[in-house]
N, C-alpha and C positions, 0 to 999 in steps of 0.2 A: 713063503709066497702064497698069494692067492689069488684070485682070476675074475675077471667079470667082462661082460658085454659090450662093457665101455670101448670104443674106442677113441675117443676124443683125444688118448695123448700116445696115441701110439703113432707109427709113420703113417703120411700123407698115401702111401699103398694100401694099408691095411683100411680103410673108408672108401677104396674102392669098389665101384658097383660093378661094373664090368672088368675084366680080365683077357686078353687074348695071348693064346699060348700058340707057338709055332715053329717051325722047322724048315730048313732044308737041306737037302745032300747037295752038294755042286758034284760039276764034273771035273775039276780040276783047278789048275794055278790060275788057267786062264780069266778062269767064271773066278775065282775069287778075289783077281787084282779089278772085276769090274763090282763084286758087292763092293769091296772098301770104296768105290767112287759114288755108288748109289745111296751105300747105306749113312755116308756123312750125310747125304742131302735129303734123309729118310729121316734121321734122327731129327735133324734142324727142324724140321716141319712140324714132326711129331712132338718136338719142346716147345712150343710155340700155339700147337693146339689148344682148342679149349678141351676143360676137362684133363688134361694126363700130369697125372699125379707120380709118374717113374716109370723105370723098366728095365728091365736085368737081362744079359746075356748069356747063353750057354752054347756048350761046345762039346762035339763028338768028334775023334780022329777018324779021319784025317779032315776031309771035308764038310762036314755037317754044322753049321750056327742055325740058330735060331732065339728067339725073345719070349720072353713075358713083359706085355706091356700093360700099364695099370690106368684104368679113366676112370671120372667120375660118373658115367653112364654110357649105356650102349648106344646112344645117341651120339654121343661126342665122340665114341670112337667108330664109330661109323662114318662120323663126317672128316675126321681124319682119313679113314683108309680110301674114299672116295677125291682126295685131293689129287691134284696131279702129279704131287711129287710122289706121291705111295702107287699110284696107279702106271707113273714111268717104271719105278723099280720092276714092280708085277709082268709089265710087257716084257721087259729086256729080261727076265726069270725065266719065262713062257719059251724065250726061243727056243729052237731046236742046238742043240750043245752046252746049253749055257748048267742047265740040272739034271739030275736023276730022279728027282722027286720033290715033293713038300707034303705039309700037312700043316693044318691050324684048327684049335679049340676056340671056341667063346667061352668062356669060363663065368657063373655066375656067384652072386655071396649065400650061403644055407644064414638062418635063423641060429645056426648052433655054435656062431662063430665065438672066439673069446681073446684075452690078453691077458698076459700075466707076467709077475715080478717085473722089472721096470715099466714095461707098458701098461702096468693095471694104472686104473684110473683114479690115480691119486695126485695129493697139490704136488709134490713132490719128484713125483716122473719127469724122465728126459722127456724131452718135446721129439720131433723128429730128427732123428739124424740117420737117417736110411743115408745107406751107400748108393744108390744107384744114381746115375748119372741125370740128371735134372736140370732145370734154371732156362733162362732165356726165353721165358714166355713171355713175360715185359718187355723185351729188346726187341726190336725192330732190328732186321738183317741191315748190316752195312750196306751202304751204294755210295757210285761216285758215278761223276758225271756220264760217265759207259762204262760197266765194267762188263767184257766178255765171258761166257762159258764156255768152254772149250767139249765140252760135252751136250749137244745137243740134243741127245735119245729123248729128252722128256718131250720136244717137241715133235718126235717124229712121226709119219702118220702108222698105224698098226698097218702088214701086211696080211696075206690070206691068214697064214699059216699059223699067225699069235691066236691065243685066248686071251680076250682082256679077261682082268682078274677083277677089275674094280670100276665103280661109276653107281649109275642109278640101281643098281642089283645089290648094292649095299645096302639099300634101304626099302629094301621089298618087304621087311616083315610089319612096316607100316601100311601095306595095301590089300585089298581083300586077293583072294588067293585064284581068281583070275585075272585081275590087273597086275600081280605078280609076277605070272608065266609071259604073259606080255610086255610087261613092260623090261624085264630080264632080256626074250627074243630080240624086241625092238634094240636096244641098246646095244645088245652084242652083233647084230647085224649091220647098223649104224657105223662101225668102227671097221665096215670093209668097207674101200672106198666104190666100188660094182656094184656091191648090191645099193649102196646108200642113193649111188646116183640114178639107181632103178625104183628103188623106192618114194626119192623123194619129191614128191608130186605135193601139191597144196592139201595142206593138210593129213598126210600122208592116204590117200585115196584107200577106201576100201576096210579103215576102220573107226570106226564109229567116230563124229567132232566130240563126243562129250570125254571119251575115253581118252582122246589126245590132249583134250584140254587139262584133264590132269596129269596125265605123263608130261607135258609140256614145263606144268606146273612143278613139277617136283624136280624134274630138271634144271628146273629156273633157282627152285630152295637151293638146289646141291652146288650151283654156279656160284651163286653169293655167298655159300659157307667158305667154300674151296678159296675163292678170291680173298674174303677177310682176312687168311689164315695165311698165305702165300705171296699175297703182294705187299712191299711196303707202305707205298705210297696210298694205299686205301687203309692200311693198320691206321696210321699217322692221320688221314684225314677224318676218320672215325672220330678216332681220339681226339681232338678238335674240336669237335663237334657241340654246340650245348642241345638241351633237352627236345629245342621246338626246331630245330634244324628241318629244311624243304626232306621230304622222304615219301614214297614210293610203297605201297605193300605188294609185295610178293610172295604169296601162300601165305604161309604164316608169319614169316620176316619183315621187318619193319625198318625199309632200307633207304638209308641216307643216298640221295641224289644228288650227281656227280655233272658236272658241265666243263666245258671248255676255260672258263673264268676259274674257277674255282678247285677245279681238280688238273687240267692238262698243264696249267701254265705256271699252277702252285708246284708242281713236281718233274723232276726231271723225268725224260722218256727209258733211262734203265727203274729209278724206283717204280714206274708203274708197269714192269714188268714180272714176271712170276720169281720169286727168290729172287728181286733185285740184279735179275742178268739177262745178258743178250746171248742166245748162242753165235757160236762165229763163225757158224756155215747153215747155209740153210733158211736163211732171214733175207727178208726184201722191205725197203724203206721204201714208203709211198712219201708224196710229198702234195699238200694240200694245197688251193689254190693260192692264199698268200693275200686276198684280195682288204682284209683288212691293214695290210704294211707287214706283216713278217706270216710266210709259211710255215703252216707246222706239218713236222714228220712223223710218219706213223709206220709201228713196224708189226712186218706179218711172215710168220713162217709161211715153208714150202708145203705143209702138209696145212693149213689153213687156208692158203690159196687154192687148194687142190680141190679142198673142201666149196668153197665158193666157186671155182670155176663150175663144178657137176653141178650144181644148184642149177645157176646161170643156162647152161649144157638141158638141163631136164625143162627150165622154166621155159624156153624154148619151143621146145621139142612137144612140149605140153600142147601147142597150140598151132606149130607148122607140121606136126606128126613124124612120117619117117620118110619123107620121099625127100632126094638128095635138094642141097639146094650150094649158091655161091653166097657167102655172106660178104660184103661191104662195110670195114669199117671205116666211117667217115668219121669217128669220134676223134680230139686231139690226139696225138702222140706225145707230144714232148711237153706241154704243160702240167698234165694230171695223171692218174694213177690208173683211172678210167677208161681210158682207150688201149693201154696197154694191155689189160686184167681182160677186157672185153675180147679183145683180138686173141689170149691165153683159153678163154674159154670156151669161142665157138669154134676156133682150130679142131676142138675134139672131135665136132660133130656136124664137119661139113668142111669145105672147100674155102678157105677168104683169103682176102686181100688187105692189106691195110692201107687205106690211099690216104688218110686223114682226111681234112674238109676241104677237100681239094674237087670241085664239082665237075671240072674238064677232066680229070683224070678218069672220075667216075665213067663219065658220056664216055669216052675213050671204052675202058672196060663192057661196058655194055654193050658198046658195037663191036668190040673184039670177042666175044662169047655170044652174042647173038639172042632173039626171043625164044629162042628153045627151053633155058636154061631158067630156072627159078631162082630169086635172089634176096636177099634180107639185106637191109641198108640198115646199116647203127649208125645213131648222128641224134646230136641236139634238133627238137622239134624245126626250130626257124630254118636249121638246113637246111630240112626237106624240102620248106617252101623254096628256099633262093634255087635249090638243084632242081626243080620245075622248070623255074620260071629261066635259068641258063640254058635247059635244055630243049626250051620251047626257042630260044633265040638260037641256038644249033640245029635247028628242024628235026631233031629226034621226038619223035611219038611215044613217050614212056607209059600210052596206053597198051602200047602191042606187048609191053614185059609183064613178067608174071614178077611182081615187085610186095616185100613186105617190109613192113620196118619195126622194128627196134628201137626209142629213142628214151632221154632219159635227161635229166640237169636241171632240168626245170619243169614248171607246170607245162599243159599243152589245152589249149581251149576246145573246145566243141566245133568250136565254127574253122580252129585252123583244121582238124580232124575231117571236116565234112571237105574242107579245100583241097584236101591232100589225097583224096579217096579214090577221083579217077583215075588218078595214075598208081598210088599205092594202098594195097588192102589187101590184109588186116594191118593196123597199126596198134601198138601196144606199148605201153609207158614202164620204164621200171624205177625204181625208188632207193635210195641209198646216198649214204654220203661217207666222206673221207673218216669223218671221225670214227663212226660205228665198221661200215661195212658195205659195200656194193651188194645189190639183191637182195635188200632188207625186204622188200615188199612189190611186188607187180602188178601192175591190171592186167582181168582175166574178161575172159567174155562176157562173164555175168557181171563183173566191176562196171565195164564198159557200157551193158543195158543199163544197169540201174544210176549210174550218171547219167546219160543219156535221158533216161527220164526224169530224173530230177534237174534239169535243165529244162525241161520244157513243162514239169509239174510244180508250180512253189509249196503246193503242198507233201511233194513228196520229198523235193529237197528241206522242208525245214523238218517231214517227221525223218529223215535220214539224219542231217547234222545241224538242227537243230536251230535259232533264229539268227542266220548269219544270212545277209545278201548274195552272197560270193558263192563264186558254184569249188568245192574243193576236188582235186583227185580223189580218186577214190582206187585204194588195191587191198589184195589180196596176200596174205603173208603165213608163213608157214610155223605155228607155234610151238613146233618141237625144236624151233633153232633160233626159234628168236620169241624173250617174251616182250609185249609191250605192254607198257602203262599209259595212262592220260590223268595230270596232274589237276587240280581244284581248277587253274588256268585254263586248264586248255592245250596246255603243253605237251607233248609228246616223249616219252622216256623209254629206253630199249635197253635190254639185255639180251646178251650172247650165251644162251642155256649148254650150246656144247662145250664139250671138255677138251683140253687141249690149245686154247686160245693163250699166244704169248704175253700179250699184254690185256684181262678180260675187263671188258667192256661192262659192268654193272650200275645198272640203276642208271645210265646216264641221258643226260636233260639236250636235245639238242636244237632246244628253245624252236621247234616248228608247232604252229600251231594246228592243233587236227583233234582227231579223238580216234576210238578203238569200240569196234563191238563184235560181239559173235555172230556167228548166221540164226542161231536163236533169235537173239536180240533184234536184228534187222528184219527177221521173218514180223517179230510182234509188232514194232513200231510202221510198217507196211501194213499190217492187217487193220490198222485203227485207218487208217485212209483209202482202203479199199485195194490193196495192191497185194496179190498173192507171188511173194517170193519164190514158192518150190513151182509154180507154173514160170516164174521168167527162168528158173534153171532149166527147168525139163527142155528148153529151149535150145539149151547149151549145153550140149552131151558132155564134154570135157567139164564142167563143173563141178565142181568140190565145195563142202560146207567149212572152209577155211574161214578163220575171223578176218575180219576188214578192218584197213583204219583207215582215215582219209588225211587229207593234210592240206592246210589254207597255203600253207608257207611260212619260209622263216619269220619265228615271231619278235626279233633282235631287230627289227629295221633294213633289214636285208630284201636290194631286189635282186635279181637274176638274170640275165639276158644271154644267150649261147653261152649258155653256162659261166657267165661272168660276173660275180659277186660285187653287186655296189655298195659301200655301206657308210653310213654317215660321216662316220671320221674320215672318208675319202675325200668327201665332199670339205671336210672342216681344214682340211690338210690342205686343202688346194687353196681353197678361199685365204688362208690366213698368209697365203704363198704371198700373197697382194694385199697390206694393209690398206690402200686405198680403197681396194675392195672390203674388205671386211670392216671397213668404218662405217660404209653407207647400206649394211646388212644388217637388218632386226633378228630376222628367223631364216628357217633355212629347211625343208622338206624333202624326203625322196619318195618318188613312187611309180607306178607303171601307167603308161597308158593303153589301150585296145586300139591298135589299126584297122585300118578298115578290111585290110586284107585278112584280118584274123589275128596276127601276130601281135606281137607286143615292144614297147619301147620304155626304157627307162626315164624317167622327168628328174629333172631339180630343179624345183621351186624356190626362188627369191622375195625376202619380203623386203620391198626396197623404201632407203628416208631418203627423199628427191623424186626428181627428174626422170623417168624412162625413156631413153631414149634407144633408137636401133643401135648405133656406136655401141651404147651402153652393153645394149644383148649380145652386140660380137664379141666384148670385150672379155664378159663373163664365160662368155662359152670357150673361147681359145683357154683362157685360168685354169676353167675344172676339168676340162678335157686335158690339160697338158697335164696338171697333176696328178689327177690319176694315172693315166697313162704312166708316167713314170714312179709311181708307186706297184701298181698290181702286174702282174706278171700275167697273170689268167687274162687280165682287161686286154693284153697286149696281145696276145694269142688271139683271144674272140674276133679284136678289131681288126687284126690283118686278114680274117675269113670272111668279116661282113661289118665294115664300119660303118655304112645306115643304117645298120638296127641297132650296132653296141653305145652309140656315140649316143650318150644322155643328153635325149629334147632341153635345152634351158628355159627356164621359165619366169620372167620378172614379175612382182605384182607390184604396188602400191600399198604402202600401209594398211591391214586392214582389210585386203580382197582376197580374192582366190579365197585357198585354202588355208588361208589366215584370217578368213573371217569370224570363225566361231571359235572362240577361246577356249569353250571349256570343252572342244569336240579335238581343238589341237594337242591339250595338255594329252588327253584320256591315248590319242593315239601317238606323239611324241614327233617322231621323226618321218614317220610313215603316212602315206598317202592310200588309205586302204582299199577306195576305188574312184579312182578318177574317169571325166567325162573322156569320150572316142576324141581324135583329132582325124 
């Protein structure tokens, strides 16, 4: 025999770069009837990784296993052990009973390594035939329509008492060696839920935006790897994929972008969950407004909700401070996931009620608690207005209460904001939707100046967002739990950088059109127009150098009215209800109009061949109203709370007028009315 350096035909082990060696003692039968349930769903993971080329088990009496597992770098096995399924095993380790010990090596390869007799590097060597257990990095995990796990631990939230073992701490020796002690701290404080909901403020207050921005960032790398590697339904739409595919960059990944078209409705709700399963306790199904003809279901653990409740809880609190107050939720109850989740979150940290948009109940509560008491009202913008204007017709003075609000589902204008102010102030907008997440993003006080002036500066709203007419929200979002992107479009895309997410959220497109910048950024593009940024915060004590993104609105055609989703195919559905109608129909528009009182109404525009007559406008109107109506379920919810605003103005024209007149201004905008004249 003879020996050489080769290893070209030796096993798929031996061409390993990294090596990690490890150990543990259990405490007994019981800790070991729970490794064989961990360690299946440890293995499966880790054969499916990239990078792992095998791994061998060994055994000390009585209770002692532990591995050698073999990658192709310490990259790839880093991003293994930072997955969820390796990082569930590690917490349920960590309990108190569960060990007596561990230990692990990183194992690296010397220059001195060799092969010999069959593995020398001749034509004539076996290839690999290593015994260790391997395969199934091609296969994509089974799923059926739901399959349950009956083991929920992976999702569950860490208690005081665990050490996480894995997450961003895995990959510190990629960071200089003070953004390592940091971002290790950060991460493992993160994973209490006390300290996280004390922590987390915009931007995480108190350390530096540059420094968050890339903690944010490598949290966002480790989310994408972890997801590629654990979900089916994003393995499969990868692979799919050709070269010039819509994508997204994240740090340094090059991430295919994911939509409701494309990725929710191509895969069922178990494969785009983690290992293709549901746990069977512990999970809560939201269900979405429905308002294009079928709802979609979205599922969230108990320790994800818990997670977004504190959020919620701190984002709050951010800005009413700590003196006790009564909150009011006047959001739906039984249509959406929204008033439910809302009412879960400010329970923690204050007094409420849930009355839904019920405005006599409100006036009721008000005078039953009296102006003593401070109060926060949750509710779609237009509430607000109609609970004025109800309780101005009750002789209650809702300037004597100390009233804030909370609203959210839609945009809210400037001028309904200035409407709303003698009776309630501050008012603050928060941002989120069914598909990603509630609390994705809020306005802050400094949000709220610098709309404010870019509403009354055209030069500051275009060096803000740039040559658009429209004035957008504008908020503030917290980048260590959510990354966003803005696509070549205009588009809006969000990831969910924490760990722990049932079903993770990556790269996805949720076609709103807006953009993202940092407090950097916004500071420069102010400076070229004469506007000093850090003087409008000094302004705002509670301000944080958090990134901003603004958002026009859905850029799919979609309008919004008390949170009621109108969207073309409602319109098309209805119309074709009545081919006498859709015979004498060319085109067919949606969009909003500006009341006078501030508020907003939804329109659908008619391009008519004939005749307009009034008959005609009733006829059209009872069609698309009935139609939808009995398509959306959310339509039906809004319109029993306020059917003058929800009930879409009809609009006839004439061949040719209106907002049929410009051909090539209709193609470019489609279905959508992007800003129509006041009525």
């Amino acid at each position: 025999m003879g020996y050489t350096r080769d290893f070209s035909n030796a096993p798929s082990q031996a061409s390993a770069n990294a090596v990690f060696y490890g150990g543990t003692q259990y405490s007994g039968i019981r800790s070991m009837i729970g490794l064989l349930r961990h360690w299946r769903r440890v293995r499966k993971a880790m054969q499916q990784a990239d990078g792992y080329l095998g791994h061998h088990i060994w055994y000390r009496y009585p209770f002692t296993f532990g591995t050698f597992s073999f990658f192709a770098s310490q990259r790839q096995m880093m991003e293994f052990a930072g997955g969820l399924r390796h990082q569930a095993a590690a917490n349920w380790m960590y309990l108190p009973g569960v060990s007596e010990g561990s230990f692990f090596r990183i194992l690296s390869p010397e220059r001195n390594g060799y092969t010999n007799g069959i593995w020398a590097a001749e034509p004539t060597a076996a290839g690999d035939n290593g015994d260790t257990e391997s395969g199934g990095a091609d296969t994509p995990p089974e799923s059926t329509t739901l399959v349950f796990d009956d083991e929920p631990s992976a999702q569950r939230e860490p208690t005081v008492s665990e050490t996480p073992s894995q997450g961003l701490r895995d990959r510190i020796p990629r960071l200089p060696g003070v953004d390592r002690v940091l971002l290790g701290t950060a991460e493992t404080v993160l994973r209490v839920p006390q300290a996280r909901a004390t922590l987390d403020s915009m931007g995480r207050d108190g350390l530096p935006a540059g420094l968050i921005h890339r903690l944010g960032e490598e949290r966002a790398e480790q989310a994408v790897r972890a997801a590629r590697n654990e979900v089916p339904a994003l393995q499969e739409f990868y692979a799919s994929l050709g070269p010039n595919a819509p994508h997204v960059m994240i740090g340094n990944e090059r991430v295919p972008t994911t939509d409701k078209q494309r990725y929710i409705r191509r895969y069922s709700i178990t494969e785009r969950c983690v290992d293709g399963r549901v746990p069977a306790r512990g999970v809560t199904i939201d269900e979405s407004s429905g308002s294009s003809g079928t709802p979609n279901n979205w599922l969230r653990t108990t320790a994800e909700r818990r997670v977004v409740h504190a959020n919620i809880q701190h984002y709050v609190y951010s800005w009413l401070g700590d003196e006790p107050y009564i909150t009011i939720n006047a959001f739906s109850l039984g249509a959406w996931s929204t008033g439910l989740n809302m009412g879960a979150a400010l329970e923690r940290g204050s007094v409420i009620k849930n009355t839904g948009p019920d405005p006599k109940k409100i006036i009721e509560t008000l005078r039953f608690f009296g102006t003593s008491q401070r109060y926060l009202i949750c509710a779609y913008p237009p509430f607000l207005k109609h609970l004025i204007d109800v309780a101005a017709e009750s002789n209650l003075d809702l300037s004597r209460y100390r009233l804030a609000a909370l609203v959210g589902g839609e945009g809210m204008s400037e001028g309904l904001r200035d409407y709303l102010r003698p009776a309630i102030d501050p008012i603050f907008s928060g941002y989120g939707a069914s598909d990603v997440e509630i609390g994705l993003a809020g306005e802050t006080p400094l949000s709220v100046a610098l709309r404010r002036l870019a509403a009354d500066d055209e030069q500051v709203r275009e060096a803000l967002f740039g040559r658009n007419p429209r004035l957008p929200m504008l908020f503030q979002y917290n980048p260590f739990e959510y990354y966003v992107n803005a696509t070549e479009d205009d588009e809006l895309v969000y990831t969910i950088s924490r760990p722990g997410v049932l079903s993770p959220v990556i790269a996805y497109n949720l076609h709103d059109e807006g953009g993202v910048a940092t407090y950097e950024e916004l500071r420069e593009r102010l400076t070229q127009v004469g506007v000093d940024l850090d003087s409008i915060a000094k302004e705002h004590p509670r301000s944080a150098e958090a990134p901003f993104v603004w958002v026009f609105g859905r850029k799919d055609s979609t309008v919004s009215v008390m949170g009621a989703n109108v969207y073309p195919e409602d319109i098309e559905a209805a119309l074709y209800d009545h081919p006498e109608l859709a015979r004498m129909t060319k085109s067919y528009c949606l969009g909003l109009v500006d009341l006078d009182d501030g508020l907003r109404r939804a329109t659908a525009s008619f391009e008519i061949l004939g005749d307009i007559t009034s008959e005609l406008s009733e006829t059209f109107d009872k069609a698309i109203f009935d139609g939808i109506h009995r398509r959306s379920p959310d339509f039906r919810e809004a319109y029993k709370n306020r059917p003058d605003l929800v009930r879409p103005l009809i609009q006839l024209y004439s061949e040719g007028q209106g907002p049929f007149a410009d051909e090539d201004w209709r193609i470019k905008q489609r279905r959508l009315i992007a800003q129509p004249a006041n009525v």
